[in-house]
mmCIF file as gemmi writes it, N, C-alpha and C atoms, coordinates in Angstrom:
data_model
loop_
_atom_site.group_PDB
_atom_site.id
_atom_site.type_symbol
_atom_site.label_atom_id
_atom_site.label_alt_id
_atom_site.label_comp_id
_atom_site.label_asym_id
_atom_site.label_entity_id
_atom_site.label_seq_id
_atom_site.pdbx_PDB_ins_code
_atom_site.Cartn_x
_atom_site.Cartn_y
_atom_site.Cartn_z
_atom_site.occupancy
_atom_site.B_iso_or_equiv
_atom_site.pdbx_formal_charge
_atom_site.auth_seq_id
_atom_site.auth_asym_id
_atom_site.pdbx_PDB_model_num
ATOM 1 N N . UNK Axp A 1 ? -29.606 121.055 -86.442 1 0 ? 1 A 1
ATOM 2 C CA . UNK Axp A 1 ? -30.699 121.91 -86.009 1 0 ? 1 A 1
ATOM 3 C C . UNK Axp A 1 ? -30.55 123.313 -86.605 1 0 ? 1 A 1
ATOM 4 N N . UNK Axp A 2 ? -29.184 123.693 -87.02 1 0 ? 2 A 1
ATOM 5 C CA . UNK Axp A 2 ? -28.964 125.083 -87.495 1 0 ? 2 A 1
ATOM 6 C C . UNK Axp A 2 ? -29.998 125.322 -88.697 1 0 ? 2 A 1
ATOM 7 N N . UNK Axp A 3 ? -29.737 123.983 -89.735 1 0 ? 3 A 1
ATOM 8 C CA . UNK Axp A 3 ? -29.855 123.945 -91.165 1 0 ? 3 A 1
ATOM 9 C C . UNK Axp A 3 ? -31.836 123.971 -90.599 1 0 ? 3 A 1
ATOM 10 N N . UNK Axp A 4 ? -31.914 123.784 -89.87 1 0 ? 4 A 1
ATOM 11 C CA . UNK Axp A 4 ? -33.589 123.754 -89.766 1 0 ? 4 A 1
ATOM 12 C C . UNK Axp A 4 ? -34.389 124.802 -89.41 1 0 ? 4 A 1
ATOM 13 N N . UNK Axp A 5 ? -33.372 125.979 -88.552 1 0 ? 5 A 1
ATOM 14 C CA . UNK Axp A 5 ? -33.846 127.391 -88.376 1 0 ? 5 A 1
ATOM 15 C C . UNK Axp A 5 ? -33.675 127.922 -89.447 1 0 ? 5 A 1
ATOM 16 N N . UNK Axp A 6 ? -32.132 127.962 -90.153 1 0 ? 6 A 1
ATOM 17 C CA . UNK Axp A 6 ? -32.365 128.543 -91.134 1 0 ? 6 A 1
ATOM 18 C C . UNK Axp A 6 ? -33.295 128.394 -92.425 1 0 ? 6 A 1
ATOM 19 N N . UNK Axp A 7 ? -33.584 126.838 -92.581 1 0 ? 7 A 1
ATOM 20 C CA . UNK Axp A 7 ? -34.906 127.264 -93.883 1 0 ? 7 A 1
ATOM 21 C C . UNK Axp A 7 ? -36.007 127.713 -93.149 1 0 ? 7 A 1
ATOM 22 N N . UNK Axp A 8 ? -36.748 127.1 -92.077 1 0 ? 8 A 1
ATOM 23 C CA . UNK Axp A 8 ? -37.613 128.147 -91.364 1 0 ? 8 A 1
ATOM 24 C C . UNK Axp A 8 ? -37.968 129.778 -91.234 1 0 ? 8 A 1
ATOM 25 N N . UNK Axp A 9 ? -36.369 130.308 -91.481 1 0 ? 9 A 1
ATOM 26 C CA . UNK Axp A 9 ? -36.697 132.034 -91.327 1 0 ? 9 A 1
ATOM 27 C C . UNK Axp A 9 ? -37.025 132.158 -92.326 1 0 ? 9 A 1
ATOM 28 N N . UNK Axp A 10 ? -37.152 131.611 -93.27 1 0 ? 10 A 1
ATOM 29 C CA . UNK Axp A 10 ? -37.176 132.611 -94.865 1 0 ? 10 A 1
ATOM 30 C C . UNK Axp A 10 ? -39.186 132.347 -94.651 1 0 ? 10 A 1
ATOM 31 N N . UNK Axp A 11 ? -39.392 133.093 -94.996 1 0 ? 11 A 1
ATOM 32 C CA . UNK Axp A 11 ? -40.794 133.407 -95.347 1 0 ? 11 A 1
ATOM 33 C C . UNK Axp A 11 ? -41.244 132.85 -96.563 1 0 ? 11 A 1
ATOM 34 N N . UNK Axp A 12 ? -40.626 132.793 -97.385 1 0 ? 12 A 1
ATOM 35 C CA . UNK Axp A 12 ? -40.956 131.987 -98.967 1 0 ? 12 A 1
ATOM 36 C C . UNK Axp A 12 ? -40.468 130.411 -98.701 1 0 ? 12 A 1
ATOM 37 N N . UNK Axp A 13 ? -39.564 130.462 -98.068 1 0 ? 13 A 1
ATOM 38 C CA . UNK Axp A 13 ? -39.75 128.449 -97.406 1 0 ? 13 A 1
ATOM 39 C C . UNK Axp A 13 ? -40.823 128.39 -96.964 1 0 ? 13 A 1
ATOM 40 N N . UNK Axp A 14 ? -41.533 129.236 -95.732 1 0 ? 14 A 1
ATOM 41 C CA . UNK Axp A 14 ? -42.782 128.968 -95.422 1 0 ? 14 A 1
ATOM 42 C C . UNK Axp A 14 ? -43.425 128.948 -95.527 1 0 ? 14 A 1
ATOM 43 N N . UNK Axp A 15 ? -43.99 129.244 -97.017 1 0 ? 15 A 1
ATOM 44 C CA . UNK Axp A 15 ? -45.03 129.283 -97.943 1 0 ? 15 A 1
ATOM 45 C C . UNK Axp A 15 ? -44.992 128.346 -98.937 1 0 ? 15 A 1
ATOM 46 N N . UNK Axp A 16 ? -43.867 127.688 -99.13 1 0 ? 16 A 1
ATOM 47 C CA . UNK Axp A 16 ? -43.789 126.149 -99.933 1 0 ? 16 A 1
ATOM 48 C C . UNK Axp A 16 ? -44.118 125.461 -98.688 1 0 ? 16 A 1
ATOM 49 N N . UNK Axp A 17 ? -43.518 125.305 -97.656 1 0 ? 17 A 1
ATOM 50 C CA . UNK Axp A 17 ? -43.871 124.136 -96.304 1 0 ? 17 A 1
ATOM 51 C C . UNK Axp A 17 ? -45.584 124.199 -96.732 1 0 ? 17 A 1
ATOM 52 N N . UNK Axp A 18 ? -46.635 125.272 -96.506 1 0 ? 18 A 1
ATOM 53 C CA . UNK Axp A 18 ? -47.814 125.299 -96.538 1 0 ? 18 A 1
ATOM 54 C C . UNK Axp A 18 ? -48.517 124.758 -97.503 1 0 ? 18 A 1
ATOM 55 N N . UNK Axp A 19 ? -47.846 125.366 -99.174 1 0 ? 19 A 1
ATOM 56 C CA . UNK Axp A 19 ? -48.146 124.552 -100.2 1 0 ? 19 A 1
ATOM 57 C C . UNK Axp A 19 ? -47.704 122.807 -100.432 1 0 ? 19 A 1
ATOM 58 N N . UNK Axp A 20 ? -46.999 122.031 -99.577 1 0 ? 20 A 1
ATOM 59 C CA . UNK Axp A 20 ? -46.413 121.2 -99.569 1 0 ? 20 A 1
ATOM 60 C C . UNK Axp A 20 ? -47.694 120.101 -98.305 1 0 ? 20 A 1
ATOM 61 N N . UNK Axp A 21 ? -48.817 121.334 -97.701 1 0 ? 21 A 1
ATOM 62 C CA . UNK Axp A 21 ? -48.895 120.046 -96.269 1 0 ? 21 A 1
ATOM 63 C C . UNK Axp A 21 ? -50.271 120.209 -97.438 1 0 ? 21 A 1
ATOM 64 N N . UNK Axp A 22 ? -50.868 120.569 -98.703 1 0 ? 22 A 1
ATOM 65 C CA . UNK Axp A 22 ? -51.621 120.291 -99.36 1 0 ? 22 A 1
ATOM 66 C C . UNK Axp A 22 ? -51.582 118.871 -100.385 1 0 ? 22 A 1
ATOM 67 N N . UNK Axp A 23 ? -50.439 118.509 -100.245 1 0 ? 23 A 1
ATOM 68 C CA . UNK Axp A 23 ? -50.108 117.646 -100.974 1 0 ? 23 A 1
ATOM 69 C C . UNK Axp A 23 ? -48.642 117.331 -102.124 1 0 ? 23 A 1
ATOM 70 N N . UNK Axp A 24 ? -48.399 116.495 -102.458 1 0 ? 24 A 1
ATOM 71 C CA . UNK Axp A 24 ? -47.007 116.412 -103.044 1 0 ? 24 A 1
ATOM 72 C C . UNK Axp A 24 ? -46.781 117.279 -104.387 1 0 ? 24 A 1
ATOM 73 N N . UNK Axp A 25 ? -45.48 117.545 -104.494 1 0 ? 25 A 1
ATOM 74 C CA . UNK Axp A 25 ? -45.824 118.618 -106.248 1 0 ? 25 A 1
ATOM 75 C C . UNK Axp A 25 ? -44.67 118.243 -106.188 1 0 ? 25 A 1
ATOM 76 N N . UNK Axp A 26 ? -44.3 118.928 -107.874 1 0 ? 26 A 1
ATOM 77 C CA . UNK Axp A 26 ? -43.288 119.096 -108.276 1 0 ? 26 A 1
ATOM 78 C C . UNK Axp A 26 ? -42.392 120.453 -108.265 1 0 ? 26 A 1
ATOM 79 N N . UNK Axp A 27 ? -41.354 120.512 -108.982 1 0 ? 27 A 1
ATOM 80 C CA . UNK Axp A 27 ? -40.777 121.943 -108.68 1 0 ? 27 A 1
ATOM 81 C C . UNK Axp A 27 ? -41.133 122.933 -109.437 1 0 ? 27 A 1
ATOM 82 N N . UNK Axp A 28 ? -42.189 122.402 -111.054 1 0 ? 28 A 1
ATOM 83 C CA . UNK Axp A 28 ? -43.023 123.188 -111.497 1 0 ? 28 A 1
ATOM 84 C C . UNK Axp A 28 ? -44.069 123.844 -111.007 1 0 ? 28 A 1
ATOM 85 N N . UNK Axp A 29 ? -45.259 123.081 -110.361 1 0 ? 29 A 1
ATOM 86 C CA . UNK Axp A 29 ? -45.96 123.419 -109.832 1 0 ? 29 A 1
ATOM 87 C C . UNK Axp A 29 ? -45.853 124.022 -107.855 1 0 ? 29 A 1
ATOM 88 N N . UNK Axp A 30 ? -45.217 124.034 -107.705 1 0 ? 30 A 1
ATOM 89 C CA . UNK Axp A 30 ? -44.372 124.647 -106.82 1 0 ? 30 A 1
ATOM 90 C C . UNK Axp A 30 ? -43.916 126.419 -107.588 1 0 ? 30 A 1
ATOM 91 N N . UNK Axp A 31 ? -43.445 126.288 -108.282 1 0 ? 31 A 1
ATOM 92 C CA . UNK Axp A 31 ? -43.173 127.461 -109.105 1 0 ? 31 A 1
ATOM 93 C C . UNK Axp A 31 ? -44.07 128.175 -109.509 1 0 ? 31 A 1
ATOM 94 N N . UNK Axp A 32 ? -45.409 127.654 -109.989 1 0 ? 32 A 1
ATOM 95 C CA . UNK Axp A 32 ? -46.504 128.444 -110.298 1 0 ? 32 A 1
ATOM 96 C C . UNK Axp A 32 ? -47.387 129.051 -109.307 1 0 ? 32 A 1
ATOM 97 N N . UNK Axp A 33 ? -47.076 128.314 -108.162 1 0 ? 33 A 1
ATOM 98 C CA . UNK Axp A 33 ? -47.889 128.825 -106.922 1 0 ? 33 A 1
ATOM 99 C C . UNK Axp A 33 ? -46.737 130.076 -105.796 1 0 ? 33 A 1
ATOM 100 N N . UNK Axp A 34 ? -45.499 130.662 -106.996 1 0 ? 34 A 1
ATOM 101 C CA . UNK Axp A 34 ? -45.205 131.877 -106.345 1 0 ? 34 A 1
ATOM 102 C C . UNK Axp A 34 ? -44.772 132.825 -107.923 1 0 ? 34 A 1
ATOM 103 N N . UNK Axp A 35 ? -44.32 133.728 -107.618 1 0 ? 35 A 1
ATOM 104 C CA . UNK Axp A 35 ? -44.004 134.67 -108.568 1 0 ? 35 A 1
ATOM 105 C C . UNK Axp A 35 ? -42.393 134.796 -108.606 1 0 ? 35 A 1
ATOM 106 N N . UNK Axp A 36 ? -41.657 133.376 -108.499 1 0 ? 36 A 1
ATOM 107 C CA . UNK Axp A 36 ? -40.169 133.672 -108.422 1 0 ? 36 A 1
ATOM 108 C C . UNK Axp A 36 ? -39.693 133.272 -109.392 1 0 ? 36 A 1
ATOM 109 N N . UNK Axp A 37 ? -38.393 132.854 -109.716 1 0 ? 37 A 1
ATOM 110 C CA . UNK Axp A 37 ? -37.701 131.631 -111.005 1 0 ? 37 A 1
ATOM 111 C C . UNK Axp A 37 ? -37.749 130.164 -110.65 1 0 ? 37 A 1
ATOM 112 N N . UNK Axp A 38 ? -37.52 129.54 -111.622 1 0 ? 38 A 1
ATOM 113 C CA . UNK Axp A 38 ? -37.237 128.456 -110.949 1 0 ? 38 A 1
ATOM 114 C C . UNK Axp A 38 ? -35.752 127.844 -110.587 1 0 ? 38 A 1
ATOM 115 N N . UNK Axp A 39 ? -34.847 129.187 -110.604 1 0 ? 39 A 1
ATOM 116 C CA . UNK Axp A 39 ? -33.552 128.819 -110.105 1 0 ? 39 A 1
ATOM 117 C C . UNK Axp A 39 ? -33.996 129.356 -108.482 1 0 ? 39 A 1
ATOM 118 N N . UNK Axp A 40 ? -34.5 130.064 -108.396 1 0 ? 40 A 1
ATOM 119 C CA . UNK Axp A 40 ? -35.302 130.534 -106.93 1 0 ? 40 A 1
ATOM 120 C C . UNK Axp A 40 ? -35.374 129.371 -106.252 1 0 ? 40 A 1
ATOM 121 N N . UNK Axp A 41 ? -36.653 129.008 -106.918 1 0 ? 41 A 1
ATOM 122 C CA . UNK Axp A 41 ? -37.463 127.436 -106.052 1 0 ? 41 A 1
ATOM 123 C C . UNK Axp A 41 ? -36.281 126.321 -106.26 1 0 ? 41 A 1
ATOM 124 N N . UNK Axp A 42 ? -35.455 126.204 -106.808 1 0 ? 42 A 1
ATOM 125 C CA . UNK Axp A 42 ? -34.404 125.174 -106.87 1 0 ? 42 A 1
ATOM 126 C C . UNK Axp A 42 ? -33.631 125.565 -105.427 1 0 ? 42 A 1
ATOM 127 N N . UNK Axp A 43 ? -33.27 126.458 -105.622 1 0 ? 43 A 1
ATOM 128 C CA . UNK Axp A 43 ? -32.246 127.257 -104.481 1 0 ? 43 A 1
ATOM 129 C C . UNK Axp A 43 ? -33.284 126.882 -102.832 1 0 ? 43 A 1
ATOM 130 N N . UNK Axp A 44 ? -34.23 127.504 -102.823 1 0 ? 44 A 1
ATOM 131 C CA . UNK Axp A 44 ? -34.998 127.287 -101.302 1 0 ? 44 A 1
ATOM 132 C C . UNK Axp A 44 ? -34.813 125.768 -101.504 1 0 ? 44 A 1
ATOM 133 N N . UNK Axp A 45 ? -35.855 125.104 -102.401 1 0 ? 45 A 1
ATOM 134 C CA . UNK Axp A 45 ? -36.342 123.124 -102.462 1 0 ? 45 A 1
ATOM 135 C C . UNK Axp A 45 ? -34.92 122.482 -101.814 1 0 ? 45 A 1
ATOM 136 N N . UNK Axp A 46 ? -33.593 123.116 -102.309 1 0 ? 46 A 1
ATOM 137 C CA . UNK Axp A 46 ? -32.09 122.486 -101.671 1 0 ? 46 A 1
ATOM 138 C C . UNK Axp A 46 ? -31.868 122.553 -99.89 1 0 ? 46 A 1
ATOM 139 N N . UNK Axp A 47 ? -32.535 123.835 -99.835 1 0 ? 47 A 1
ATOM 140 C CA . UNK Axp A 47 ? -32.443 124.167 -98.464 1 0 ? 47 A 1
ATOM 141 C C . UNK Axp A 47 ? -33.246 123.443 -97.19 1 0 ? 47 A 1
ATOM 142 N N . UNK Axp A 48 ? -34.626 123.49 -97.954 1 0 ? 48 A 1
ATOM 143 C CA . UNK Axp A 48 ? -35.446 122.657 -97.007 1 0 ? 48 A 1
ATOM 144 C C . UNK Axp A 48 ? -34.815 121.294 -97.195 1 0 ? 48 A 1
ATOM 145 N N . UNK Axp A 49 ? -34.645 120.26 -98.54 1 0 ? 49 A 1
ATOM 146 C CA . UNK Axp A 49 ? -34.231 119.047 -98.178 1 0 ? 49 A 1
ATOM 147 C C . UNK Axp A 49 ? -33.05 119.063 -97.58 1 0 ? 49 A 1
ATOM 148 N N . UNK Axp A 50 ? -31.918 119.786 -97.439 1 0 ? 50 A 1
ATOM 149 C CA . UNK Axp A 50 ? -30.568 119.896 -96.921 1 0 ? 50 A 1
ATOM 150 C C . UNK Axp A 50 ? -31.502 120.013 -95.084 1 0 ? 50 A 1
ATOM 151 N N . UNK Axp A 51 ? -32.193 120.435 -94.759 1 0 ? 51 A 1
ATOM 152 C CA . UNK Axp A 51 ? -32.383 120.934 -93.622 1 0 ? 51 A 1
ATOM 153 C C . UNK Axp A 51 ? -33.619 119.726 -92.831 1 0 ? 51 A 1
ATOM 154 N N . UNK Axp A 52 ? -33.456 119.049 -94.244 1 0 ? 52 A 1
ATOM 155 C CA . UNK Axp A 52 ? -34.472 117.874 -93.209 1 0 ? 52 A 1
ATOM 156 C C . UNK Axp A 52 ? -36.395 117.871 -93.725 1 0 ? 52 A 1
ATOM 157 N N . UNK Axp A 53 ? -36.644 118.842 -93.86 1 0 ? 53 A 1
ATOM 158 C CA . UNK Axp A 53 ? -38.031 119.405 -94.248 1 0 ? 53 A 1
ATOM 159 C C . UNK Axp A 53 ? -38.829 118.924 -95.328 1 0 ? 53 A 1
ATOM 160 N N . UNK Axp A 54 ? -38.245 118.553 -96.155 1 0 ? 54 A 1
ATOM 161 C CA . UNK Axp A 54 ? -38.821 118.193 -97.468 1 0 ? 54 A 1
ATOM 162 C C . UNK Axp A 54 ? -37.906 116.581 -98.154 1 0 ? 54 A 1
ATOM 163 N N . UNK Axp A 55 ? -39 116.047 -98.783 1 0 ? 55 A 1
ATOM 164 C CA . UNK Axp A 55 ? -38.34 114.138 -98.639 1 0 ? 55 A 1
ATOM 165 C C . UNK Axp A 55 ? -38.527 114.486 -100.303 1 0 ? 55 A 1
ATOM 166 N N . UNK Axp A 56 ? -37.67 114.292 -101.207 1 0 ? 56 A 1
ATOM 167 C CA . UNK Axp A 56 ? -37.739 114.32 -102.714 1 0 ? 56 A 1
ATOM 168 C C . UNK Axp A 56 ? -37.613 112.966 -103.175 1 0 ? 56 A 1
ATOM 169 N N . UNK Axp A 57 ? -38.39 112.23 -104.638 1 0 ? 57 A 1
ATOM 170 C CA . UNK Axp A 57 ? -38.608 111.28 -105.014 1 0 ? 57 A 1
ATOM 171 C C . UNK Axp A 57 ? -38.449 111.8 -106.322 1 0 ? 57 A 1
ATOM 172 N N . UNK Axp A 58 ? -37.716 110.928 -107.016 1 0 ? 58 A 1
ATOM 173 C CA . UNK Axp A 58 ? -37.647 111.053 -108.515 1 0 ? 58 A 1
ATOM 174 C C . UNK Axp A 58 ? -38.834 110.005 -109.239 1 0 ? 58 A 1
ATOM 175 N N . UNK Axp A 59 ? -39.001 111.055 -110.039 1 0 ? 59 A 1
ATOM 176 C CA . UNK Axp A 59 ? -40.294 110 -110.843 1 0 ? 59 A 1
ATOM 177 C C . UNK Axp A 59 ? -40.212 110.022 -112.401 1 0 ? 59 A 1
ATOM 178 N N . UNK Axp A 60 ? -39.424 109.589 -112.737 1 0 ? 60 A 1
ATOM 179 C CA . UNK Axp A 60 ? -39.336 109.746 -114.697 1 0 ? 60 A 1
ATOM 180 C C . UNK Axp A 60 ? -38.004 110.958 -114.221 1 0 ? 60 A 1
ATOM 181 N N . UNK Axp A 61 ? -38.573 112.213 -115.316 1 0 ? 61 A 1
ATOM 182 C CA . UNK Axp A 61 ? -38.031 113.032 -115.484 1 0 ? 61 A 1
ATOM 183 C C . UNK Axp A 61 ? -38.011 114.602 -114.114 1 0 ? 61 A 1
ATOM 184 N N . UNK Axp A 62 ? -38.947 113.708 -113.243 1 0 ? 62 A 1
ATOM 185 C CA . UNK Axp A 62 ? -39.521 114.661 -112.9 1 0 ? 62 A 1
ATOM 186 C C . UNK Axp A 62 ? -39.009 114.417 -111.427 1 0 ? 62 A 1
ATOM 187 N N . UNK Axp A 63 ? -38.872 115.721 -110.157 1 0 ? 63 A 1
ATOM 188 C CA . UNK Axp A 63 ? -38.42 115.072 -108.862 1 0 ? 63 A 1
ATOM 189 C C . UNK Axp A 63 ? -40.125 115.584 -108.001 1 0 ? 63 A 1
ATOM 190 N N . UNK Axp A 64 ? -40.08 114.689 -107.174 1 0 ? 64 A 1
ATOM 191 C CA . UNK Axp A 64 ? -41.723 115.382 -106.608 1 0 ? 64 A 1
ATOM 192 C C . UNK Axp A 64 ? -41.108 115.553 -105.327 1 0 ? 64 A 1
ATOM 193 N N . UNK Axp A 65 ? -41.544 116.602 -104.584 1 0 ? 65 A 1
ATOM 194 C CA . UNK Axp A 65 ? -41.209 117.276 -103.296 1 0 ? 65 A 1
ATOM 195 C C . UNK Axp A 65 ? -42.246 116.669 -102.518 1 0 ? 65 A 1
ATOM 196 N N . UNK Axp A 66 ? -42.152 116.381 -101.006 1 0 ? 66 A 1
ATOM 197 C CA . UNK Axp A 66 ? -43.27 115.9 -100.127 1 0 ? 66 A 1
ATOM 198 C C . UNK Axp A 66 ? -42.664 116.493 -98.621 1 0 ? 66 A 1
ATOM 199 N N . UNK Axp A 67 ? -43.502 116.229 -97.691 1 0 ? 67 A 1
ATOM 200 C CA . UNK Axp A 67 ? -42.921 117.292 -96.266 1 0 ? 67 A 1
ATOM 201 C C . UNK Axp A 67 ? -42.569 116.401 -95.665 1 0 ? 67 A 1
ATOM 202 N N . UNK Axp A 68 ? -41.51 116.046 -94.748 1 0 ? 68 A 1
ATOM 203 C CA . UNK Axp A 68 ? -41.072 115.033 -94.008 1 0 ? 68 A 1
ATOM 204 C C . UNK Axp A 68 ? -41.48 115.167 -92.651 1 0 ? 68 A 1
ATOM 205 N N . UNK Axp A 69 ? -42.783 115.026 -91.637 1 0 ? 69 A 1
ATOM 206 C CA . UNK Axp A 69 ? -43.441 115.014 -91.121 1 0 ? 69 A 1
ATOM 207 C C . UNK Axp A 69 ? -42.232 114.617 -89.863 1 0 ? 69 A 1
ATOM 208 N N . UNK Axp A 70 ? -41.519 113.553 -89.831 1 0 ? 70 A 1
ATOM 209 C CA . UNK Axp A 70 ? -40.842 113.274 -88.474 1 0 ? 70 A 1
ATOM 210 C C . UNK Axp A 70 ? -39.674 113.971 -88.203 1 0 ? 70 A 1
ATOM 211 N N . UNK Axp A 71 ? -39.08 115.373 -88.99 1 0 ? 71 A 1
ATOM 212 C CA . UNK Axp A 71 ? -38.582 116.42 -88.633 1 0 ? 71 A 1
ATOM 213 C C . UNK Axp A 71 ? -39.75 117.697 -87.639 1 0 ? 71 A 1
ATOM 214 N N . UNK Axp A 72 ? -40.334 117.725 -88.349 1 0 ? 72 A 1
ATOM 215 C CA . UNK Axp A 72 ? -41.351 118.698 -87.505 1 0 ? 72 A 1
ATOM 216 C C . UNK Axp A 72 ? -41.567 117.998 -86.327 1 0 ? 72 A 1
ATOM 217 N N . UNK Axp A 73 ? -41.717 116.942 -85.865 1 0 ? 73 A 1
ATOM 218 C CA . UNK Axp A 73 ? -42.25 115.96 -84.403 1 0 ? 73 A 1
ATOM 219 C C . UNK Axp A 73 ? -40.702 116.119 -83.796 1 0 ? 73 A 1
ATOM 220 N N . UNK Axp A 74 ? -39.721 115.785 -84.797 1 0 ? 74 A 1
ATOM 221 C CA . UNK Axp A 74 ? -38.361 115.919 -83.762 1 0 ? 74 A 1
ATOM 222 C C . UNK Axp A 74 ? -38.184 117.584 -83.141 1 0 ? 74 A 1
ATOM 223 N N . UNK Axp A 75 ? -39.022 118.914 -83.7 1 0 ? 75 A 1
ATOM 224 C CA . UNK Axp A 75 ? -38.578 119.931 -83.623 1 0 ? 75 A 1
ATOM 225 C C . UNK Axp A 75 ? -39.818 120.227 -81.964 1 0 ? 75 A 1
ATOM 226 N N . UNK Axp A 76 ? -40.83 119.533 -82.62 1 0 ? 76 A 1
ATOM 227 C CA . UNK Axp A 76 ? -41.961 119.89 -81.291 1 0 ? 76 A 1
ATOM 228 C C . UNK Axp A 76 ? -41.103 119.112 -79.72 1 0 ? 76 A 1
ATOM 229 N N . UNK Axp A 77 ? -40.635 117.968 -80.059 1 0 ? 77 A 1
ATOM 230 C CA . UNK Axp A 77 ? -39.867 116.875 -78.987 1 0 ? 77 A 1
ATOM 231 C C . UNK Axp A 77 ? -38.713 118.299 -78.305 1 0 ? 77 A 1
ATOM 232 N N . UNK Axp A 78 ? -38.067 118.641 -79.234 1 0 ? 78 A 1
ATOM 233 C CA . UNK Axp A 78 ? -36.9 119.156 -78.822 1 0 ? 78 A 1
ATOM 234 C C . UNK Axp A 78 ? -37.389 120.627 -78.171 1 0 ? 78 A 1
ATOM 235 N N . UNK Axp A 79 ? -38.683 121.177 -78.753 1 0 ? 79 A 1
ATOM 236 C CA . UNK Axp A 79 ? -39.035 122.609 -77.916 1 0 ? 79 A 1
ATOM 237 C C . UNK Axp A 79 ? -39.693 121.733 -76.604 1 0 ? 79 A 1
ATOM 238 N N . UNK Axp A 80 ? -40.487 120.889 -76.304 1 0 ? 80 A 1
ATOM 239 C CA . UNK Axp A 80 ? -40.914 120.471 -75.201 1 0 ? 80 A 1
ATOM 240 C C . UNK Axp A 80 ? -39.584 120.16 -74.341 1 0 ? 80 A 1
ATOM 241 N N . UNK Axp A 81 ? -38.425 119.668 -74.826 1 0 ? 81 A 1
ATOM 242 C CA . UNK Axp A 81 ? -37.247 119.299 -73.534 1 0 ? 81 A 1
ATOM 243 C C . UNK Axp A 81 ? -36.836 120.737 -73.148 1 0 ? 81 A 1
ATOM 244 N N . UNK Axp A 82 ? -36.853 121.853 -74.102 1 0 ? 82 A 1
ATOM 245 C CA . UNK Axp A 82 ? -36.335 123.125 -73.619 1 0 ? 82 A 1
ATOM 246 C C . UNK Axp A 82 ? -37.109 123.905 -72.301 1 0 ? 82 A 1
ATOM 247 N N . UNK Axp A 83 ? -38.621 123.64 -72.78 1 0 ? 83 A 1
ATOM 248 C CA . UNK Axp A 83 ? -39.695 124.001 -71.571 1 0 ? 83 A 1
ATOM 249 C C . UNK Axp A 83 ? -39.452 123.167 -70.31 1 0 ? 83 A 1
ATOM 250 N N . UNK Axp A 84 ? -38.671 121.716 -70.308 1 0 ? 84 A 1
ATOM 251 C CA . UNK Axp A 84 ? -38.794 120.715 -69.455 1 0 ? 84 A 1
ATOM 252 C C . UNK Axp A 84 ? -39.995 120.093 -69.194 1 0 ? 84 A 1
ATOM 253 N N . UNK Axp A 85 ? -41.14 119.916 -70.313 1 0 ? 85 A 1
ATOM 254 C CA . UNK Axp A 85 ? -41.871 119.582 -70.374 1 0 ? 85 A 1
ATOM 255 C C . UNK Axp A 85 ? -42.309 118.155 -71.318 1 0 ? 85 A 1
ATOM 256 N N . UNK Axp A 86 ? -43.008 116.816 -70.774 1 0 ? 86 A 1
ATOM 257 C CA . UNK Axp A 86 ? -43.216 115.939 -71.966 1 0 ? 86 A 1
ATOM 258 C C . UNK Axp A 86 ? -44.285 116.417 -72.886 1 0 ? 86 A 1
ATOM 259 N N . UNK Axp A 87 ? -44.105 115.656 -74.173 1 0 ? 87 A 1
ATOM 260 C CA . UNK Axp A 87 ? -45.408 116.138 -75.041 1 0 ? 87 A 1
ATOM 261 C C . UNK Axp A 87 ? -46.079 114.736 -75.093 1 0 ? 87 A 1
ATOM 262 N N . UNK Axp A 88 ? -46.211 113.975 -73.927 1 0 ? 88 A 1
ATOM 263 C CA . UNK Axp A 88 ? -47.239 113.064 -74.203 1 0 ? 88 A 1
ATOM 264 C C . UNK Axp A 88 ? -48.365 113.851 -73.47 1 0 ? 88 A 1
ATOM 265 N N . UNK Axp A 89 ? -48.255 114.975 -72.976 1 0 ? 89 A 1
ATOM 266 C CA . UNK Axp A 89 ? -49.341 115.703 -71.504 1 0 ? 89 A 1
ATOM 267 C C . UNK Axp A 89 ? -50.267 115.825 -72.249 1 0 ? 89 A 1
């Protein structure tokens, strides 16, 4: 759960998460949609998949990034047990 706050705080993770619930990319096009390097976007892309967030697929030469949807449901599950609340309500 640590590794999941921490890519969360960064503000530029959270702006790939956003570019990511548009659809799958690569780490090029990922790159063109900020103004960083792409040792940058290598460095965050490690963090989110290290942290659960992002599901990577190799395709040829190329790796395509996608959002791993049943981390975010495990994170909503786990703030609803903190409230003591179910999220079927």
């Amino acid at each position: 759960m640590n590794d999941l706050f921490k890519a969360l705080a960064d503000p530029t993770r959270r702006a790939i998460l956003d570019e990511l619930k548009k659809g799958d990319k690569n780490a090029g096009e990922i790159r063109d949609c900020f103004n960083i390097t792409g040792a940058s976007i290598s460095h965050h892309m490690s963090i989110l998949h290290n942290a659960g967030l992002v599901l990577r697929e190799r395709q040829g030469q190329q790796i395509i990034y996608s959002l791993n949807t049943t981390v975010f449901q495990q994170l909503i599950e786990w703030i609803y047990n903190i409230k003591g609340e179910s999220d079927e309500n």
